[in-house]
N, C-alpha and C positions, 0 to 999 in steps of 0.2 A: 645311564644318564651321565652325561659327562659334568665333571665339578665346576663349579662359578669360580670369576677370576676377581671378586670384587677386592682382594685386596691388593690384588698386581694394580687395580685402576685406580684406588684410591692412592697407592705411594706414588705412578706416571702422576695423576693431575697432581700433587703436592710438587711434586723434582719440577712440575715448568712451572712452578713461581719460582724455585731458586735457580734450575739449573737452563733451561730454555724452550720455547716455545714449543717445540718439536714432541716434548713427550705429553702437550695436553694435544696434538693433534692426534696420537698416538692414542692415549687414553679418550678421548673420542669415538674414534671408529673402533676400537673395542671392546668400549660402550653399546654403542649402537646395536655390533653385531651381538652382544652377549644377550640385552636386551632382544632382539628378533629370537634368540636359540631356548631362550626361554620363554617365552610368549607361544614356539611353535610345541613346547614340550620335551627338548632335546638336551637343555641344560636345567642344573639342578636351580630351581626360584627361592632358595634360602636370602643368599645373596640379591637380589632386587634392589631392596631398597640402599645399601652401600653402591650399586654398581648404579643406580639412578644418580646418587649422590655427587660421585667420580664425574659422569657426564656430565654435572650442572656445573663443575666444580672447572673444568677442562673448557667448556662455553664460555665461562667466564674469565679464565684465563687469554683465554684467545679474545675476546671482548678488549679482556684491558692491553693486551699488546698490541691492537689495534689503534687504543685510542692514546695509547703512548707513542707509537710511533708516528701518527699524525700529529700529536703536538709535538715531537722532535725537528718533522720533516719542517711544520710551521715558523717557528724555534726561528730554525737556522734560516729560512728564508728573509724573515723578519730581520734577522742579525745581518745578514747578507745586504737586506736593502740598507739597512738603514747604515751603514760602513759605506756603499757605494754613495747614498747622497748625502755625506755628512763633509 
């Protein structure tokens, strides 16, 4: 039975608040897959409920970098119009 990586997923989803979004996509899909390996029997299920955690944690990182950079993109259009008819 191969070992859980719950705690490689909990430090990726922590590093994309500080360090960038790339490592909750990262802690994501190796969520996901860690999750299936143990569901089929092939990884150790100690680890579950941290490696479920990491994936909610990585969802929501990428959540809020989404709705950060739509308020950016808006931001600057805003700033943009309102410069051109002033």
């Amino acid at each position: 039975m191969v070992p859980h990586r719950a705690v490689k997923l909990l430090a990726y989803s922590a590093l994309s608040y500080v360090v960038c979004f790339g490592f909750a996509v990262a802690a994501l899909m190796m969520a996901k897959h860690d999750l299936r390996e143990m569901d089929a029997g092939r990884m150790d299920p100690t680890g579950r409920n941290q490696t479920e955690a990491a994936r909610v944690m990585a969802i929501a990182n990428l959540w809020l970098h989404v709705v950060v950079g739509v308020l950016i993109v808006l931001g600057t259009g805003l700033i943009l119009v309102y410069e051109f008819y002033r």
